[in-house]
C-alpha positions as CSV (number, residue, x, y, z in Angstrom):
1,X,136.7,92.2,129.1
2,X,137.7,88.6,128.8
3,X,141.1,88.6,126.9
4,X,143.7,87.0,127.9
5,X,142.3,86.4,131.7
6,X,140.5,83.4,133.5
7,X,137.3,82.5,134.2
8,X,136.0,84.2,137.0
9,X,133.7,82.2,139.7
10,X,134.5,82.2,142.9
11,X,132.2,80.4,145.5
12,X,131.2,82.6,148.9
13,X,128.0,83.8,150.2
14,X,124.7,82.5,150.3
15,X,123.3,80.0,148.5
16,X,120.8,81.8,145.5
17,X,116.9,81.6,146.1
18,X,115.0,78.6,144.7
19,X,113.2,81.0,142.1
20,X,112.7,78.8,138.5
21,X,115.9,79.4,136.6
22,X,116.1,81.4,133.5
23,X,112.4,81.9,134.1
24,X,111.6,85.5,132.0
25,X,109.0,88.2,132.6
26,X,105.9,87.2,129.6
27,X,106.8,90.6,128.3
28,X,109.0,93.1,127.6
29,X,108.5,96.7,128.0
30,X,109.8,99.3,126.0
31,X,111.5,102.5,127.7
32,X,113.8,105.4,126.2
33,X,116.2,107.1,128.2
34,X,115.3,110.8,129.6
35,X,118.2,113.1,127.8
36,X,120.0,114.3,131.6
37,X,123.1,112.8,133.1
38,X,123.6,109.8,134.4
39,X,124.1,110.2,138.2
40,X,124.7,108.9,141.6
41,X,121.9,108.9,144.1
42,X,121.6,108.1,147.3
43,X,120.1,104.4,146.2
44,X,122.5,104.2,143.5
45,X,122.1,105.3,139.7
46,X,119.3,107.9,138.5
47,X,118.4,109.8,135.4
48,X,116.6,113.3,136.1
49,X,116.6,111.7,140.1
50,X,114.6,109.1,139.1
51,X,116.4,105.6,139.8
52,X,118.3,103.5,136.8
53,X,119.3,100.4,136.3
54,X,121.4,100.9,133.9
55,X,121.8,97.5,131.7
56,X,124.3,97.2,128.7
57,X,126.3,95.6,127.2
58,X,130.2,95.2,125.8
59,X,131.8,96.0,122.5
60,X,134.8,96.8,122.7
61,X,136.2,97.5,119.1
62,X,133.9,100.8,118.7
63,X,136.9,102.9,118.3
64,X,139.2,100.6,116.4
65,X,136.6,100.4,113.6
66,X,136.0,104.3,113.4
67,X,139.6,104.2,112.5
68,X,138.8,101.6,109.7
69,X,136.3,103.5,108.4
70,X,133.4,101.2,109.3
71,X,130.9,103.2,110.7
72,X,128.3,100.6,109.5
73,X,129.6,98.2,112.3
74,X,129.2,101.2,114.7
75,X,125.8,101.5,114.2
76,X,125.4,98.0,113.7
77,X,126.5,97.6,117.0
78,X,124.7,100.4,119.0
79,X,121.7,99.4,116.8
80,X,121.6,96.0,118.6
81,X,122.1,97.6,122.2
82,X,119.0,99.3,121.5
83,X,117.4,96.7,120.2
84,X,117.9,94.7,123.3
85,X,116.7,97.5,125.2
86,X,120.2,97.6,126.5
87,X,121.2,101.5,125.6
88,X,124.9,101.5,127.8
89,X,127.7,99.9,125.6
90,X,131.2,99.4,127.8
91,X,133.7,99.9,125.1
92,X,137.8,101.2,125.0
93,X,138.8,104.3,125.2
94,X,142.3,103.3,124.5
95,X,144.4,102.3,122.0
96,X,147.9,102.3,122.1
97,X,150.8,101.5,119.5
98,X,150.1,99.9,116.2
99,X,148.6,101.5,112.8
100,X,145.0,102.3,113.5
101,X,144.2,105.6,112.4
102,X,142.4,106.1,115.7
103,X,145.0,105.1,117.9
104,X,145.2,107.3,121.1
105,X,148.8,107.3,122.0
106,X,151.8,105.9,119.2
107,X,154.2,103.6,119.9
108,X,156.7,105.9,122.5
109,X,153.5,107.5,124.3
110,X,152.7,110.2,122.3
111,X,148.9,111.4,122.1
112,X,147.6,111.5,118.9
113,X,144.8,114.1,117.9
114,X,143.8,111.9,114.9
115,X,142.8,109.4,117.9
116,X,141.5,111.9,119.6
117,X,139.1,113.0,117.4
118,X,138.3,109.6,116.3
119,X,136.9,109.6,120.0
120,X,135.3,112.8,119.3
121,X,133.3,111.0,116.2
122,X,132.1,107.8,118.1
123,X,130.7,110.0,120.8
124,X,128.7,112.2,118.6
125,X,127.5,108.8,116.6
126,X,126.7,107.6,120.2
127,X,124.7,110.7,121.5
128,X,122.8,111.0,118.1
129,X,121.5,107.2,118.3
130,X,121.1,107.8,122.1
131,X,123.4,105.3,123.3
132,X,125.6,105.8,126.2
133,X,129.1,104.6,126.3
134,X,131.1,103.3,129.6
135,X,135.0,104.1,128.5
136,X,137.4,102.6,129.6
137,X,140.8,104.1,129.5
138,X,143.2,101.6,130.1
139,X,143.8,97.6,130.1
140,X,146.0,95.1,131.8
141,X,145.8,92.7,129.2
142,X,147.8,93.6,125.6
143,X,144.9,93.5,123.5
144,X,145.0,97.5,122.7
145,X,148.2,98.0,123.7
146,X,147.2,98.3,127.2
147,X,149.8,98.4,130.7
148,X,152.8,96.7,128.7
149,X,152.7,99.3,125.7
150,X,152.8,102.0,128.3
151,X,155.9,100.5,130.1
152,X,157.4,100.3,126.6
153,X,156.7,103.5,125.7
154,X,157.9,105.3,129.0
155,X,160.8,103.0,129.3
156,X,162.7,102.1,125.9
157,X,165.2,99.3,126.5
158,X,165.3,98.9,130.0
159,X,163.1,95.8,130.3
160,X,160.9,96.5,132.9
161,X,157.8,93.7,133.5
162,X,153.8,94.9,132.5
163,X,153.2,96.2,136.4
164,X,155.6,98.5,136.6
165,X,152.4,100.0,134.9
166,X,151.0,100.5,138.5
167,X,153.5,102.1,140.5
168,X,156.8,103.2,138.2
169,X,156.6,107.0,138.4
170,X,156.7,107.6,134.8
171,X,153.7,105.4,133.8
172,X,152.1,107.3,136.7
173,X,152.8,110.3,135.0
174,X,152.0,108.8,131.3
175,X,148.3,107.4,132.3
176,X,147.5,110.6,134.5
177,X,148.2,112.8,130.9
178,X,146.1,110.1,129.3
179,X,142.9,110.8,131.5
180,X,143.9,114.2,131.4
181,X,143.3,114.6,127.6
182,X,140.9,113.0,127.5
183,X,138.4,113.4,129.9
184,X,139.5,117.4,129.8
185,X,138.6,117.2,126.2
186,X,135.9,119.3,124.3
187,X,134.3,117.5,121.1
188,X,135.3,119.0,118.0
189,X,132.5,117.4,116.2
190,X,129.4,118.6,118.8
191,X,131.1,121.1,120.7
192,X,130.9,119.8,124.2
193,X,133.5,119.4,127.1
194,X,133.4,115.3,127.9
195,X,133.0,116.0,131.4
196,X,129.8,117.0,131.0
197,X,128.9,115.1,128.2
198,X,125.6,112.7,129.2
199,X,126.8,110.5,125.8
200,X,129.1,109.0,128.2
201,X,127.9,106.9,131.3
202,X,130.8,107.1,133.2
203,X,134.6,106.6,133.2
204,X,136.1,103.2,133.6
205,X,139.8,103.4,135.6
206,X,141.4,100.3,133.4
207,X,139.6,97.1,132.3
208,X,140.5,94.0,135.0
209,X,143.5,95.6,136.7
210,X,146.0,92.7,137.9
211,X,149.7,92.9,139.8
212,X,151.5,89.6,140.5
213,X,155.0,90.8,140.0
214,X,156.3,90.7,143.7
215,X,159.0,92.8,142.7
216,X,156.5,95.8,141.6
217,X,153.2,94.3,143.6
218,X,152.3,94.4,147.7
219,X,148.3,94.7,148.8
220,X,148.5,98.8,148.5
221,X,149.9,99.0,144.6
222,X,146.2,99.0,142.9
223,X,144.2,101.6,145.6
224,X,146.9,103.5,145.5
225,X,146.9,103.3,141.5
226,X,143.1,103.5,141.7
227,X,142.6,106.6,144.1
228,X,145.4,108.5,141.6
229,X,143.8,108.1,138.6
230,X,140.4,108.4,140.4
231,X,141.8,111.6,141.2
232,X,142.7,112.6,137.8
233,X,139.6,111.9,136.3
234,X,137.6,114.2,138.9
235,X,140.3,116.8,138.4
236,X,139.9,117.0,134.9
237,X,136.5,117.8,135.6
238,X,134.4,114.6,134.9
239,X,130.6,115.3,136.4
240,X,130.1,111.3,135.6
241,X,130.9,108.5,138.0
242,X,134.6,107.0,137.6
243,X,133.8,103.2,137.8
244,X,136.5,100.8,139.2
245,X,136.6,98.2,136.2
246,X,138.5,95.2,138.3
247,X,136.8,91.3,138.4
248,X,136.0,91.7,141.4
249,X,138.6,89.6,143.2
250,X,138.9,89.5,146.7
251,X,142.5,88.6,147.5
252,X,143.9,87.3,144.5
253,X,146.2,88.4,141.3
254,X,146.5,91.5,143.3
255,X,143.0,92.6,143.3
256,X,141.2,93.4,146.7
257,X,137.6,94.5,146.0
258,X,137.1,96.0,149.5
259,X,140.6,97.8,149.4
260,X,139.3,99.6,146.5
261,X,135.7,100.4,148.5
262,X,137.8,101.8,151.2
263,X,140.3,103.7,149.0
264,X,137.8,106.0,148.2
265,X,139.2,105.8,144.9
266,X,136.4,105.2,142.7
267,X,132.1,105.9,143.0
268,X,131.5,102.5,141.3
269,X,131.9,98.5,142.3
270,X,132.6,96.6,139.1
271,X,132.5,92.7,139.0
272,X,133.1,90.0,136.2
273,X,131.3,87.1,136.2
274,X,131.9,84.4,133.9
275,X,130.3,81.3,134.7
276,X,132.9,77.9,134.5
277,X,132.2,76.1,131.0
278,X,131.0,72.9,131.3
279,X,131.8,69.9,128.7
280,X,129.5,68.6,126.4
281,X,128.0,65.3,128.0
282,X,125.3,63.1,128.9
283,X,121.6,65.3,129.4
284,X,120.7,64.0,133.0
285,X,124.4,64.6,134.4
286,X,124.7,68.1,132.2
287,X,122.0,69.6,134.1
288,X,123.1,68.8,137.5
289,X,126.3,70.4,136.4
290,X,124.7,73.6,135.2
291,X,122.8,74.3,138.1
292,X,125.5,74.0,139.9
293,X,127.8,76.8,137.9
294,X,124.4,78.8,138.2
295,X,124.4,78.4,141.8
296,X,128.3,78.7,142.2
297,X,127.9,82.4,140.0
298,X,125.1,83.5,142.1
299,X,127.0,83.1,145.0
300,X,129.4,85.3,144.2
301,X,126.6,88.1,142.2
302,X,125.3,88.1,145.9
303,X,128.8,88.3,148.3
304,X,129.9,91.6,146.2
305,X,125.9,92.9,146.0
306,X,126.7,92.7,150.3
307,X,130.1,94.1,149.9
308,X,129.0,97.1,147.9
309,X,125.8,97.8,150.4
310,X,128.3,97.8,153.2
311,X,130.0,100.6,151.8
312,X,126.7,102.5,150.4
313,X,128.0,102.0,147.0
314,X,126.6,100.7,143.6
315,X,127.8,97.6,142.3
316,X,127.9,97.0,138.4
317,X,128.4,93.8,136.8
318,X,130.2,95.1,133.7
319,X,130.8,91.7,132.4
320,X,128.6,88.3,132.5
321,X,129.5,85.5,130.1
322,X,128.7,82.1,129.8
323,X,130.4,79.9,126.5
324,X,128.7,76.6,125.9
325,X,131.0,74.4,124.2
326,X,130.9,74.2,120.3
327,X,129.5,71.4,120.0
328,X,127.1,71.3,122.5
329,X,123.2,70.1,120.8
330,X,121.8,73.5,121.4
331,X,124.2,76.1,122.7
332,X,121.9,78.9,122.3
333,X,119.0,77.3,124.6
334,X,121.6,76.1,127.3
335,X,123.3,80.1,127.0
336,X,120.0,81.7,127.4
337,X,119.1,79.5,130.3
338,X,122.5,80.4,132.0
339,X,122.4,83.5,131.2
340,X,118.7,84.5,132.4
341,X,118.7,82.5,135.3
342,X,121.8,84.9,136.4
343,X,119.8,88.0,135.2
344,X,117.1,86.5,137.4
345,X,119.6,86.6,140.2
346,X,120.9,90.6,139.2
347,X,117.3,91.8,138.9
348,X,116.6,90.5,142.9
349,X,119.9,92.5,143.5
350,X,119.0,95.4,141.3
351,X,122.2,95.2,139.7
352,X,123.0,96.5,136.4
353,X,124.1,94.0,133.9
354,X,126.7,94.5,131.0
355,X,126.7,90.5,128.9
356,X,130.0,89.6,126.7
357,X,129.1,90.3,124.1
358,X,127.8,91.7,120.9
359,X,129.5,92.9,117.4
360,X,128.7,93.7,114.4
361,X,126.8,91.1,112.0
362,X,129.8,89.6,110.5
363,X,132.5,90.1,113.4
364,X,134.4,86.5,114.1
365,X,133.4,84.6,117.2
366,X,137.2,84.3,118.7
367,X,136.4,83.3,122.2
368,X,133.1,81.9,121.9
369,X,130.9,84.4,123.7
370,X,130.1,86.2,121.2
371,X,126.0,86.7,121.3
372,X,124.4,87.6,117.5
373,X,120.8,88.7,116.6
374,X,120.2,85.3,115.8
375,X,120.8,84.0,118.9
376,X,116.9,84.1,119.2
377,X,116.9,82.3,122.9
378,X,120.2,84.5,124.1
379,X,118.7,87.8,122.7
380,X,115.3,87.5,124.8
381,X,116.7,86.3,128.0
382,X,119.0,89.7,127.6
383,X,116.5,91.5,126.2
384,X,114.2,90.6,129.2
385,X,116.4,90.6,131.7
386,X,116.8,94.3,130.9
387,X,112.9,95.4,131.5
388,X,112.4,93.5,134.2
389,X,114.8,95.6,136.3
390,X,112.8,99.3,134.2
């Protein structure tokens, strides 16, 4: 999720096909989910060994507002992921520090049961409105608490920088008890063990993993991290895929997407892509501009598809954003185009796509991407964008 880090395009690859952008299928069909687990196939995702693509989308304050009480932004919010034919919602399983009711782990690392079974609701609320959920259980960024509440938590006083998170043996030891309570779990409110729970997609390793302090960071410190925690996951039990949840980076801020593919640390790709804002401007100039972000995004939708293939691997592209500015004429129109011309692009692939995102009705637009039900032009290029791949 986009908080706190940069916009992610990076040009490589080959140039995208000359197909019309943000053209749409005339239709869109509609298609429920089979009730089976979500699994890995030899051609990537499947449901009951039939093939998935499985398109969703991001929310990630689910479990914060279980803790508020406001289940009616819960189901607001899975409501509109069905509505957009878009049943997969990427959301935290984490929360760490502050005063939330539902927080998972308290301000010196403790794990709450309250959080846990504020978990425990959301799945159930999940499974009854047939929804699956992508959790992710950790965060680089502070929003949630994330790597620099664990550090805190595990090491009082002594100072030590946000990626000690990766590599400082008792964070290790703190995030491996984490995913062991929680993927280990057994709902108190439906009775079943997570790990074989089909409410939940698949388990997410930490949400745009990032080392730059030389002190703490060398090319090895996130696989190594990864294939740990990949580790604990499976040994916990999980029969879901464990999903990477990096940008997708190949060389920079410590990321190495093909590292990760060798480490054998995780069963899923994941790649942000956010194409570059553009200022408002003149019409004729504006366009050139846009198609080439479109092109520049594509690029790189098509060097990690390769990547992934190489190593018989799915790819997901867990987040796919595109902010027009504010005072663009019509930013919904120029969004949708963006947006579907890049669906266009992931459907070719047969990639699964997960926008940024969607909240309840009357949740605050902080970083601009927020896309609502009236978003009429967004809300059919993502709604189409998902059939077209069925």
């Amino acid at each position: 999720m986009l908080l706190g880090a940069a916009l992610f395009a990076a040009a490589c690859g080959d140039a995208p096909t000359a197909a019309e952008p943000g053209a749409q299928p005339a239709a869109c069909e509609d298609g429920a989910l089979a009730a089976g687990m979500v699994e890995l196939g030899p051609s990537g995702f499947q449901l009951d060994e039939r093939a998935l693509v499985p398109d969703g989308v991001n929310s990630y304050p689910l479990l914060q507002r279980v803790g508020e009480g406001k289940w009616h932004s819960v189901r607001d919010v899975l409501g509109q992921a069905l509505t957009l034919r878009r049943p997969f919602v990427r959301t935290n399983a984490f929360m760490d520090g502050g005063d939330n009711p539902a927080r998972l782990r308290d301000d010196d690392g403790s794990i709450r049961e309250e959080g846990l079974q504020a978990l425990d609701a959301l799945l159930a609320e999940a499974g009854r409105m047939q929804v699956r959920l992508l959790l992710v259980l950790g965060n680089n960024w502070p929003d949630g608490g994330g790597a620099e509440a664990v550090v805190k938590a595990i090491a009082p006083g002594e100072d030590l920088p946000k990626d000690a998170f990766w590599s400082e043996p008792r964070a290790l030891a703190a995030q491996r008890a984490m995913i062991a309570a929680i993927v280990g779990r057994t709902n108190t409110v439906t009775g079943r063990p997570y790990a074989d729970d089909p409410s939940i997609f698949a388990w997410e390793l930490a949400n745009e993993p990032a080392c730059t302090d030389e002190a703490w960071c060398d090319a090895e410190t996130l696989p190594r991290w990864a294939k740990q925690m990949g580790d604990a996951v499976r040994e916990a039990g999980a029969r879901q895929p464990v999903a990477w949840g990096g940008a997708g980076y190949r060389g920079q801020f410590g990321e190495d997407l093909e590292a990760i593919a060798r480490s054998g640390a995780v069963d899923v790709l994941t790649l942000h892509v956010y194409a570059r804002r553009l200022p408002a401007g003149d019409t004729g100039a504006r366009e050139v501009l846009i198609a080439s972000v479109i092109d520049t995004a594509s690029m790189v939708m098509r060097d990690r598809a390769r990547l992934a293939e190489r190593f018989a691997m799915p790819l997901l592209i867990e987040e796919l954003g595109y902010e027009p500015p504010r005072n663009a004429q019509d930013r919904d129109a120029e969004r949708a185009h963006v947006l579907g011309s890049l669906l266009r692009v992931a459907a070719e692939l047969r990639l699964p796509t997960f926008p940024w995102m969607i909240g309840e009705t009357d949740q605050p637009d902080d970083d601009g991407f927020l896309i609502r039900p009236e978003d009429t032009a967004t809300v059919r290029a993502l709604t189409c964008g998902a059939a077209a791949k069925r």
